[in-house]
C-alpha positions as CSV (number, residue, x, y, z in Angstrom):
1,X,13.1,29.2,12.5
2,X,15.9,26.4,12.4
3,X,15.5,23.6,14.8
4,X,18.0,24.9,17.0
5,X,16.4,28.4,16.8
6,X,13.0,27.0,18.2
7,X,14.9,25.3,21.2
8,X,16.9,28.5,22.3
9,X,13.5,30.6,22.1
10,X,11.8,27.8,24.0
11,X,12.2,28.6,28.1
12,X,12.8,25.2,30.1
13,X,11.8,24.3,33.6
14,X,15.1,24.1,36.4
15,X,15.8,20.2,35.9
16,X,15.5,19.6,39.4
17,X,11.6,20.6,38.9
18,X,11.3,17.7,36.5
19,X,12.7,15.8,38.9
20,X,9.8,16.9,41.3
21,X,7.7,16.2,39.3
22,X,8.3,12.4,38.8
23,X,8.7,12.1,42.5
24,X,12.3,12.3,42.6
25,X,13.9,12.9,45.8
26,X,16.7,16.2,45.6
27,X,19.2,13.4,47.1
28,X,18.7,10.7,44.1
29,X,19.8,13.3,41.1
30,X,23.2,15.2,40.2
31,X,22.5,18.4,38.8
32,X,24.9,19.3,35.6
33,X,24.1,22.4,35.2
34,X,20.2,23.8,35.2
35,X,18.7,21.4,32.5
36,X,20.4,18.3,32.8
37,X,21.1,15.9,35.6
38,X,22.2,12.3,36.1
39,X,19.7,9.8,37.9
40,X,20.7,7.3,41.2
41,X,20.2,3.8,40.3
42,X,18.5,4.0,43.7
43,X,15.6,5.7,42.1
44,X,14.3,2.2,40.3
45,X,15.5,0.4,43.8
46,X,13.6,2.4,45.9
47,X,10.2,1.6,43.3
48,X,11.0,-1.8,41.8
49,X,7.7,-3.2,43.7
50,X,5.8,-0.5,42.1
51,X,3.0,-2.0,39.2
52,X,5.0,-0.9,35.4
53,X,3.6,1.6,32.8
54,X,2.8,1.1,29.8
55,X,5.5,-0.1,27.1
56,X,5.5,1.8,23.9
57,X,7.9,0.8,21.2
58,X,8.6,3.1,18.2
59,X,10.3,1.8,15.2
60,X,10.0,2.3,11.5
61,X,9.8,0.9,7.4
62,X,13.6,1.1,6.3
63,X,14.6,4.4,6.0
64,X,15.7,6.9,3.0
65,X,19.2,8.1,3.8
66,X,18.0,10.9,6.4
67,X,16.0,9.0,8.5
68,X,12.0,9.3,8.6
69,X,11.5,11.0,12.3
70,X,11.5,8.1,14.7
71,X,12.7,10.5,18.0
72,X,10.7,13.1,16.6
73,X,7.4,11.0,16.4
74,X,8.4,9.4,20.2
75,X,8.7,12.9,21.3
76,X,5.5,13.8,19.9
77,X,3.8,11.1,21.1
78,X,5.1,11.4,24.9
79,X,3.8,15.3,24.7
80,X,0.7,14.2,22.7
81,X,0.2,11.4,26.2
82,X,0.4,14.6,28.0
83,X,-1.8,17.2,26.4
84,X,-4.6,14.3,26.9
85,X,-3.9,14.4,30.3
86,X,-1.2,10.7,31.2
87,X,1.4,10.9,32.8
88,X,4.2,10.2,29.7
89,X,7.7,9.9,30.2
90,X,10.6,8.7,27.5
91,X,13.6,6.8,27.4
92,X,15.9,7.2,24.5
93,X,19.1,6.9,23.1
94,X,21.9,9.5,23.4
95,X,23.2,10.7,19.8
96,X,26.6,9.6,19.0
97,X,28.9,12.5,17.4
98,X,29.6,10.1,13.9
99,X,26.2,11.3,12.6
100,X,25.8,14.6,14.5
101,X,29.2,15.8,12.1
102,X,28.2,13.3,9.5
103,X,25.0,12.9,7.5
104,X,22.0,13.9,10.1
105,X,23.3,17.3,11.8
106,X,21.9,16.1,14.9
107,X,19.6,13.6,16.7
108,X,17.1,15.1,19.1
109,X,13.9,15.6,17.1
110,X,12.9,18.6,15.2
111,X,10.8,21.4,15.0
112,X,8.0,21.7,17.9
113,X,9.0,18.2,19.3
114,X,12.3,18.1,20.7
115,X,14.8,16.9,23.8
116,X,16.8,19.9,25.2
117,X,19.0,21.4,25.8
118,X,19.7,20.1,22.2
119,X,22.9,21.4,21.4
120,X,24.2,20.1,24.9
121,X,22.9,16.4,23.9
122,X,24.4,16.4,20.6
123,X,27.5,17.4,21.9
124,X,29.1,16.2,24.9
125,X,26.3,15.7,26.9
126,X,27.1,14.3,30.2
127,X,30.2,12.5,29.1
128,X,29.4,9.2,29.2
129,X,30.5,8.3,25.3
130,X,33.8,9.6,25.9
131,X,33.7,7.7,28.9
132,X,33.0,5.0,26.8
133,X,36.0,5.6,25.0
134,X,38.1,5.6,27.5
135,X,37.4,2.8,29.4
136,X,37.5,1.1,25.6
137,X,40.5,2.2,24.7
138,X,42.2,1.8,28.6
139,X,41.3,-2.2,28.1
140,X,43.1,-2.0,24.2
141,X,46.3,-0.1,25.9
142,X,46.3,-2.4,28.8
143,X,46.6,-5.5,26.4
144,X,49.6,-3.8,24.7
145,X,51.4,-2.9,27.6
146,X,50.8,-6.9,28.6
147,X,52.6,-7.4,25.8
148,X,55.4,-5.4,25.9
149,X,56.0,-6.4,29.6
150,X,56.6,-10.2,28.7
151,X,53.7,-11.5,27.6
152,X,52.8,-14.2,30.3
153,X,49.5,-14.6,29.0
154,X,51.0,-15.7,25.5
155,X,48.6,-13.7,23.5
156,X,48.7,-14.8,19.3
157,X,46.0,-12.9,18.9
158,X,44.5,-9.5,20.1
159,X,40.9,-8.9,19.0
160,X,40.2,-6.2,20.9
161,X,39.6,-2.9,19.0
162,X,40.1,0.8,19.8
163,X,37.3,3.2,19.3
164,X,36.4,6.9,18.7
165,X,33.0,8.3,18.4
166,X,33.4,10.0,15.0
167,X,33.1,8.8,11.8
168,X,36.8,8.4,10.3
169,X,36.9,5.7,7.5
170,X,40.8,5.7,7.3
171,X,40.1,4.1,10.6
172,X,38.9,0.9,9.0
173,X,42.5,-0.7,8.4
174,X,45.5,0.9,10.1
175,X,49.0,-1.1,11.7
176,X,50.0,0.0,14.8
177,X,53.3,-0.4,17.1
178,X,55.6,1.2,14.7
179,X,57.5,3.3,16.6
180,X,60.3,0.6,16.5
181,X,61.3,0.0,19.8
182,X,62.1,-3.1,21.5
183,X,60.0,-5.3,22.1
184,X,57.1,-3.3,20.3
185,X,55.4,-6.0,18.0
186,X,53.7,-3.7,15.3
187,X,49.9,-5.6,14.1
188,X,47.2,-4.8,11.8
189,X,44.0,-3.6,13.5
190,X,41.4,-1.3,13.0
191,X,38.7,1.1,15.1
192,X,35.0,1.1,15.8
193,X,33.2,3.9,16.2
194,X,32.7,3.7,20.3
195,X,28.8,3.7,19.7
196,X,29.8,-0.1,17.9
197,X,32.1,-0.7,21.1
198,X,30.9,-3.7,23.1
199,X,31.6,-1.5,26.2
200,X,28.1,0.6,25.0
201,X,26.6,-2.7,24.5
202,X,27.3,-3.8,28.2
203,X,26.3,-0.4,29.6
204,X,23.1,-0.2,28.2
205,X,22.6,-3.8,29.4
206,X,23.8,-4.2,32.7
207,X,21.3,-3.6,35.4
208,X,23.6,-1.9,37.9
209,X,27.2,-1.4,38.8
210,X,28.3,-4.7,39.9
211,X,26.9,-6.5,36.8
212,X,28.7,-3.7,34.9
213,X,31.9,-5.0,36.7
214,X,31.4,-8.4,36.1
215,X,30.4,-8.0,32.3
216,X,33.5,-5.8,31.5
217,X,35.9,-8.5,33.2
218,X,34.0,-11.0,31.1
219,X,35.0,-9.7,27.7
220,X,36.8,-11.5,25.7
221,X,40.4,-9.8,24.9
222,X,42.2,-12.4,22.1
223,X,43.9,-16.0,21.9
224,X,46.9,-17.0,23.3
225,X,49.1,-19.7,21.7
226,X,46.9,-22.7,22.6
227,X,43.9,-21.6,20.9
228,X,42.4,-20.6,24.1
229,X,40.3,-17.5,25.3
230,X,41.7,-14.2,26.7
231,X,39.4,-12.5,28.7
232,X,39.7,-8.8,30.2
233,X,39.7,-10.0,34.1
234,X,42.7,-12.1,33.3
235,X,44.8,-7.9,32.9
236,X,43.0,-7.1,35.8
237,X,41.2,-4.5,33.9
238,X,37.3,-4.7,35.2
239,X,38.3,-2.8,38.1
240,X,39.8,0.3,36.3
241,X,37.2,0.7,33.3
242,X,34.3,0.4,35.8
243,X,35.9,3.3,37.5
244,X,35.9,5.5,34.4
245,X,32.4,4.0,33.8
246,X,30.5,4.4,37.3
247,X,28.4,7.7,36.4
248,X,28.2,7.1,33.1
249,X,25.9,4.0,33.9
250,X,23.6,6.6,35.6
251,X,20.4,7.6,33.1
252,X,20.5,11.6,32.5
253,X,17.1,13.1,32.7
254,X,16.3,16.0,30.5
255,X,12.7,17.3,28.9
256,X,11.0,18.3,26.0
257,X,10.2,21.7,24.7
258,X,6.8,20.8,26.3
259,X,8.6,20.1,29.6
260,X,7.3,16.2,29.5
261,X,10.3,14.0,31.6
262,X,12.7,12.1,29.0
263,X,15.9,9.6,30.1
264,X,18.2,9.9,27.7
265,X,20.8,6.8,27.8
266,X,23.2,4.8,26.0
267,X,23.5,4.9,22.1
268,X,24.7,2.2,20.3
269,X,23.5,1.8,16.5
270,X,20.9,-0.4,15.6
271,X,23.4,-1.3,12.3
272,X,26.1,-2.6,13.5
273,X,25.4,-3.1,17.4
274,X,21.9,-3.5,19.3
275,X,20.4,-0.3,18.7
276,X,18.6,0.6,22.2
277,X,18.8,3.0,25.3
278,X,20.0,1.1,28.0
279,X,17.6,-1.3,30.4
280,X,18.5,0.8,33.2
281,X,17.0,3.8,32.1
282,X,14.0,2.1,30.6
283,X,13.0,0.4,33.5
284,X,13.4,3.0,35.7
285,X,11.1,4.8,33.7
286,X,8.5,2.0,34.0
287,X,8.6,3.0,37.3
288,X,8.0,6.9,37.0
289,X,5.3,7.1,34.4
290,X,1.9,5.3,33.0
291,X,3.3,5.8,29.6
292,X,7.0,5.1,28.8
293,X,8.2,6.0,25.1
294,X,11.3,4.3,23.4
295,X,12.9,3.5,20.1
296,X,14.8,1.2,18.6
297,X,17.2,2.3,15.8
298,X,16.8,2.4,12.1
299,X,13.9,0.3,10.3
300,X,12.1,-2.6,12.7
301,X,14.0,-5.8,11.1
302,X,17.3,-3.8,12.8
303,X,16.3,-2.1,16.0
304,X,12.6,-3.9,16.6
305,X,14.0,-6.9,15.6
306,X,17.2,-6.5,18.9
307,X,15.3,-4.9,21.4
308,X,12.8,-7.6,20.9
309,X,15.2,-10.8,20.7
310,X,18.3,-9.4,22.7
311,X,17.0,-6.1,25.4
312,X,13.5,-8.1,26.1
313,X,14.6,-11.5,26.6
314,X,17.6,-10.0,29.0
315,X,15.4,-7.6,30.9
316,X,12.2,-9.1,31.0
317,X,10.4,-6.7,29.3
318,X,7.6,-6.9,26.7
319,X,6.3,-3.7,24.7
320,X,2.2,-3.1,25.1
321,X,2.2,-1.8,21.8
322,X,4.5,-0.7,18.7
323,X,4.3,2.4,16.7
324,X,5.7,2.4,13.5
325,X,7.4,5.2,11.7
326,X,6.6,5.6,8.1
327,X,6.8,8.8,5.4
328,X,5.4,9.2,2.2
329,X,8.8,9.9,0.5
330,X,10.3,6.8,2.2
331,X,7.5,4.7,1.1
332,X,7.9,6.0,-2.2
333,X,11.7,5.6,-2.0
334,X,11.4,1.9,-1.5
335,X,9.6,2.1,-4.3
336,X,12.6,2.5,-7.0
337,X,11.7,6.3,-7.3
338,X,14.6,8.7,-7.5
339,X,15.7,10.6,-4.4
340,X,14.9,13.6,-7.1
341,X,11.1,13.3,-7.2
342,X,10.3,11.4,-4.2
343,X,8.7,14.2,-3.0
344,X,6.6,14.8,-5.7
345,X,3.1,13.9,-5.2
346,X,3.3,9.6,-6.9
347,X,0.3,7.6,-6.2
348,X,1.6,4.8,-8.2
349,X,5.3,5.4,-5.8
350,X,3.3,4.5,-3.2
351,X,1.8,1.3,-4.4
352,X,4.7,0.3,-5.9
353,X,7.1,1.0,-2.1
354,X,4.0,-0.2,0.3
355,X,5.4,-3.8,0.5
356,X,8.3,-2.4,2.8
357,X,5.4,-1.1,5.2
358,X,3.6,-4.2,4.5
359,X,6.9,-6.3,5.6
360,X,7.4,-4.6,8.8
361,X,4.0,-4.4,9.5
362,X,3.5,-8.3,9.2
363,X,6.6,-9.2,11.1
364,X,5.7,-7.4,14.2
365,X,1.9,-7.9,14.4
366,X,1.6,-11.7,13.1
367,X,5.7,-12.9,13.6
368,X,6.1,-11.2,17.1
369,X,2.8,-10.9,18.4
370,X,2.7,-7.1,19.1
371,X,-0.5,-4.1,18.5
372,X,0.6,-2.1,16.1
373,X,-0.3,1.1,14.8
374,X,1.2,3.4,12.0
375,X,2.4,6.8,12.3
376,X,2.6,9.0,9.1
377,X,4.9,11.7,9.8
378,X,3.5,14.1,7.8
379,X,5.9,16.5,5.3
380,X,4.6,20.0,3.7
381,X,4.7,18.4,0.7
382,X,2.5,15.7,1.2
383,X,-0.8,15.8,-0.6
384,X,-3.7,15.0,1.1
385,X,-4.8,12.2,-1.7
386,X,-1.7,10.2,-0.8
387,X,-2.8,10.2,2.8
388,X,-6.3,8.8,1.9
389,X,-4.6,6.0,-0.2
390,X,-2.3,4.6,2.6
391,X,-4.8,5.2,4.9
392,X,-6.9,2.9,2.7
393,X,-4.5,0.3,2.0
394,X,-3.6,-0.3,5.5
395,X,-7.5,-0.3,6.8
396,X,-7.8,-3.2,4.2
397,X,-4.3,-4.9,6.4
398,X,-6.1,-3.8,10.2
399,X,-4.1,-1.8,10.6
400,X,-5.0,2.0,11.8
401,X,-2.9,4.9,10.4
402,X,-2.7,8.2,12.5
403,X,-1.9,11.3,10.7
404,X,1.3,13.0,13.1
405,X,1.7,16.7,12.7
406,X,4.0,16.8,16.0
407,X,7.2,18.9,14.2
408,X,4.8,21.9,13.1
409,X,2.3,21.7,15.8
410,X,4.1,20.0,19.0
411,X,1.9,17.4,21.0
412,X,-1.0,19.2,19.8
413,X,-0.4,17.5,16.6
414,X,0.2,14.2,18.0
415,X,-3.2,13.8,19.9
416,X,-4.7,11.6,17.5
417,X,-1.9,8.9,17.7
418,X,-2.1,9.3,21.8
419,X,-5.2,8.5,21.9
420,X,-4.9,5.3,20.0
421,X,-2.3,4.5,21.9
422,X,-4.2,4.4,25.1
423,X,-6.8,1.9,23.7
424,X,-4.2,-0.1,21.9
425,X,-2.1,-0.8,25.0
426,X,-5.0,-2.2,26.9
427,X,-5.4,-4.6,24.0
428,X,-4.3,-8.2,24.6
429,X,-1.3,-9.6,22.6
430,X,0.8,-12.5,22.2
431,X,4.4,-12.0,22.1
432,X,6.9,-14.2,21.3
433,X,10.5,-14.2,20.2
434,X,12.3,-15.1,16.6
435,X,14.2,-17.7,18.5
436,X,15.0,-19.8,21.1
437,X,18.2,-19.5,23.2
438,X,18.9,-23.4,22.8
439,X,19.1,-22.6,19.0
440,X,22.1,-23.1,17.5
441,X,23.7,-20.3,16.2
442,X,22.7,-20.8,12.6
443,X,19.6,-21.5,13.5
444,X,19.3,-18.3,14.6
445,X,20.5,-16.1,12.4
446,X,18.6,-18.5,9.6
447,X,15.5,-17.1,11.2
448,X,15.7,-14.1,11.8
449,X,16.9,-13.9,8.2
450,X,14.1,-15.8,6.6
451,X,11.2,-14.5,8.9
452,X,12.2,-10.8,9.3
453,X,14.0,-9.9,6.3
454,X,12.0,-12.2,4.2
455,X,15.4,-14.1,3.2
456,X,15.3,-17.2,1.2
457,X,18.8,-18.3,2.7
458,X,21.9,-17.8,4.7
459,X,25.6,-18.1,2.8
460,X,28.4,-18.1,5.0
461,X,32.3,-17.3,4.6
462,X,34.6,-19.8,5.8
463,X,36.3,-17.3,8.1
464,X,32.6,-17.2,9.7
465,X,31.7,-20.8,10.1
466,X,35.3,-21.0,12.0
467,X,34.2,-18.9,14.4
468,X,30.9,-19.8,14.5
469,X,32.1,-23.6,15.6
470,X,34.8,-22.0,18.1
471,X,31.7,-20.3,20.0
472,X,29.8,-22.7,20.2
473,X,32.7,-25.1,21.3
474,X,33.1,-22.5,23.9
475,X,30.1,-23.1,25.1
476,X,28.3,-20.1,24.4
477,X,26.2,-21.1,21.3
478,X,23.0,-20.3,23.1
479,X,23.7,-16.4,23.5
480,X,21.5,-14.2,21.1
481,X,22.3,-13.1,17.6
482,X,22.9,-9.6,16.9
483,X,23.0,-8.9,13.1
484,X,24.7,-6.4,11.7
485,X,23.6,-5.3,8.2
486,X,22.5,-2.9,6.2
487,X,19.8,0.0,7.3
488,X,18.3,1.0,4.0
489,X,17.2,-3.1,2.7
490,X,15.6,-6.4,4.1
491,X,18.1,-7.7,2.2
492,X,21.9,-7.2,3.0
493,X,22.4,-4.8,-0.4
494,X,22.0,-0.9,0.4
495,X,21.5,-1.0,-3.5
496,X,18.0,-3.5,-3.5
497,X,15.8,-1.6,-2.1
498,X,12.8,-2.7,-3.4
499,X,13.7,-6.8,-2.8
500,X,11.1,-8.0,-5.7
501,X,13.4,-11.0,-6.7
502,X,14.8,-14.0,-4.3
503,X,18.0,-13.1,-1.9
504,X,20.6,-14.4,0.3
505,X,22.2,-12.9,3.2
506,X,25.6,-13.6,2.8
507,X,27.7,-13.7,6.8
508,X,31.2,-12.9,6.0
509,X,31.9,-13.2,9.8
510,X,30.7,-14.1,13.3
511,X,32.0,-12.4,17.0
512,X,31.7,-13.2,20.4
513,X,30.6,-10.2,22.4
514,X,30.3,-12.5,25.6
515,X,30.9,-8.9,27.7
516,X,27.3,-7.9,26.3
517,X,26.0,-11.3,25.9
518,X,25.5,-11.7,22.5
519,X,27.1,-13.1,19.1
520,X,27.9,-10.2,16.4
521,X,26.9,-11.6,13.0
522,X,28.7,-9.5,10.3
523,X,26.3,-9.4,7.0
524,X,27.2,-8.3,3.7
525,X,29.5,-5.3,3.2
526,X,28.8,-3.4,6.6
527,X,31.0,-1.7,8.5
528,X,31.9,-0.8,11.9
529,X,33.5,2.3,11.7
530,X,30.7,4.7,8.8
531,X,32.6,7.5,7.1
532,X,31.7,10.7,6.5
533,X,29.2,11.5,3.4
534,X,31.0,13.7,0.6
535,X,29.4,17.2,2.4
536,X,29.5,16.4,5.8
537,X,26.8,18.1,8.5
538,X,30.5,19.1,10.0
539,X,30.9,22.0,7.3
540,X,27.1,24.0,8.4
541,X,28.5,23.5,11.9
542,X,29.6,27.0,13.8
543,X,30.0,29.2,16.7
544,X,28.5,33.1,16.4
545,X,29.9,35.9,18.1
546,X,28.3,35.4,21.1
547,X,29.5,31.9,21.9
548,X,26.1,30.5,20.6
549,X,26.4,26.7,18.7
550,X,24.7,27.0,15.0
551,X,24.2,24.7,12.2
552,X,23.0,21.7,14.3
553,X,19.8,20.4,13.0
């Protein structure tokens, strides 16, 4: 059966149960519909004295261009916490629509271990992206409007971008204000996708509605003729855009095929933005569970590397331990073998890619401080020697592997790795950060880009040491770094994948985000708005004749 097969066949408990279940009250949850429902903000009010759970990070080695299962290994693991009996709950990121119509087909796990209703959650969901959007796109037509009215605030320059949550490369470059009427001063500009938008950023990083307010009024907008900062409260626009915002800074609660709890919020890309569910809903899990499961986008230099640097240092969190994602075929990818016969049994593949492993491994256990523990999600065509020899190599780094099985067998087939887990956590650890926030910004980025991606140094356009100096002349030098690069290398080349020889990474160009809090750093030839592969997931995507969704994945 397809994925989406498995979840229709699968009978879910009323949401409202789930609720129960976690101890939360009928009046602190909005029902949409009978599986899904939006959480008060009073619910982590009413328990903020309560003792934590249990932080469990999940990450992964740089992926091949399908991903290698993070959601489905953190889904496995939460129902693997509760076959053995703990109460497991996780918080996630909702899937943007770019990737759902692009390359992936969908983003809620697979198999026996997924979030449902899944076809709901890779779709519209509760609405909050397109809320996104339109409080995103409310601010850009408010700026033009200013404009067009007079211009008081003497804007030279409008850096504020539109956004839609598709992947649409034409997007990339476009001129607007072309209609020719007076007064109508046409520009060159371009979209995001919304799941790059700054407004995700500040949602998934503000800790309730009136920081949400004050964050959004606090973005900056463009330049007027002086040089000097624009910023959104200067419109007037905080007001409006927290409006279209207010439930969509409420976590949604959903479940697993299994029925174990899971807050789903917030999705911005661990690529090109910071790559985690929003503090909100994680911390409100702390408070509902004794095990709380979340990711962190794409391999651990991008997502690990932000939710560690940017989502701890804000929220004052700390992971107890860090499970990392890993396949044979990705291993073996990283390894220069061709996409053709990476799923061919290859000991020598695997000794040749185990350096990425090693790399992610090292960062997180001896850079950052953290436990760590590999999980191998496991293919059909993996043969059991393979197994034995990355079990062996990483017993000679300390490092345990645990054989997950969750996509055939559900939590059943994550026991192993739950079980670990629960020793792990209660192991002591030393965590510390790449950087400080009195760093300059250079600094920064020149660590993160020597320690994590194993960089020997940092070349910069002159376009981004411009802007660099103008932060920091703003005074807002000390804000964390959030790199945008490439998903599928250390390095900032999708092509080096196995990063043998010395490398740079080359910043064409730096942004304040001051709305989220941090400083975009733009590396090699990534972009903010992906496009669509040459077969897009879109074209396998239908509706049957009786009204059911098919070809989601």
């Amino acid at each position: 059966m397809t994925d989406i097969e498995i979840a229709r066949n699968t009978k879910l408990q009323p949401i409202d149960k789930i609720a129960k279940d976690l101890g939360i009250e009928d009046e602190d949850i909005e029902l949409y519909g009978k599986y899904k429902a939006k959480i008060s903000n009073a619910v982590y009010e009413k328990r903020k004295e309560q003792k934590n759970g249990k932080l469990i990070l999940v990450t992964a080695i740089s992926p091949t261009p399908l991903g290698e299962g993070k959601t489905t290994i953190s889904i496995a693991v939460a129902d693997g916490l509760r076959k053995i009996g703990k109460k497991s709950i996780l918080a996630l990121r909702e899937p943007s629509l770019g990737p759902v119509f692009g390359i992936k087909g969908g983003a809620t796990g697979g198999g026996r271990v997924q979030i449902a209703p899944m076809e709901d959650i890779n779709l519209h969901f509760t609405g909050d992206i397109h809320a996104i959007t339109a409080a995103n796109n409310l601010l850009a037509s408010l700026i033009d409007n200013h404009i067009y009215a007079g211009n008081e605030l003497e804007f030279e320059k409008v850096i504020w971008k539109r956004c839609v949550d598709l992947n649409d490369r034409q997007l990339r470059q476009v001129q607007t204000g072309l209609s020719g009427e007076n007064k109508i001063v046409p520009r060159m500009d371009s979209f995001d996708i919304t799941v790059a938008s700054e407004i995700m950023a500040i949602v998934c990083l503000s800790k309730d509605l009136k920081d949400l307010r004050e964050k959004l009024g606090n973005i900056l907008i463009g330049y007027n003729t002086k040089g000097e900062p624009i910023y959104a409260k200067q419109l007037k626009a905080q007001g409006a855009m927290t409006v279209l915002l207010k439930d969509a800074i409420k976590p949604n609660l959903v479940q697993t095929l299994e029925h174990t709890p899971a807050i789903i919020h917030g999705g911005p890309f661990a690529n090109i933005a910071h790559g985690c569910n929003s503090i909100i809903a994680t911390k409100t899990a702390l408070k509902l569970a004794d095990y709380v499961i979340t990711e962190a986008g794409f391999g651990a230099d991008l997502g690990a590397e932000k939710f560690l640097d940017i989502k701890c240092r804000k929220a004052g969190l700390k992971p107890d331990s860090v499970v990392i994602v890993a396949t044979i075929k990705a291993i073996k990818y990283h390894g220069g073998i061709e996409k053709e016969k990476i799923l061919e049994p290859n000991i020598a593949g695997i000794e040749r890619g185990i350096d990425n492993l090693y790399r992610h491994i090292d960062n997180l256990k001896n850079k950052f401080g953290l436990n760590v523990i590999v999980a191998l999600n496991r293919y059909n065509q993996d043969s059991e020697e393979e197994i034995e020899y990355l079990r062996e190599k990483l017993q000679e780094k300390g490092v345990e592997l645990s054989l997950v099985e969750g996509w055939a067998k559900g939590g059943e087939g994550a026991i192993d790795i739950a079980e670990k887990l629960v020793k792990l956590t209660e192991e002591p650890s030393n965590f510390q950060m790449m950087y400080d926030e009195k760093d300059s910004i250079q600094e920064k980025i020149l660590k993160v880009a020597t320690k994590i991606y194993g960089a020997k140094d940092v070349e910069y356009s002159e376009e981004a040491i411009a802007n660099i100096q103008k932060i920091e002349n703003l005074g807002y030098g000390n804000l964390p770094v959030c790199i945008a690069k490439t998903q599928y290398s250390f390095s900032d080349d999708p092509q080096n994948l196995e990063c043998k020889e010395d490398y740079n990474i080359h910043v064409r160009d730096v942004e304040l985000k001051l709305g989220a809090g941090f400083v975009v750093v733009l590396a090699g030839k990534i972009m903010t708005m992906p496009g669509l592969p040459k077969v897009p997931a879109a074209e396998s995507i239908d509706i049957d004749d009786d009204g059911n969704v098919v070809g989601i994945f």
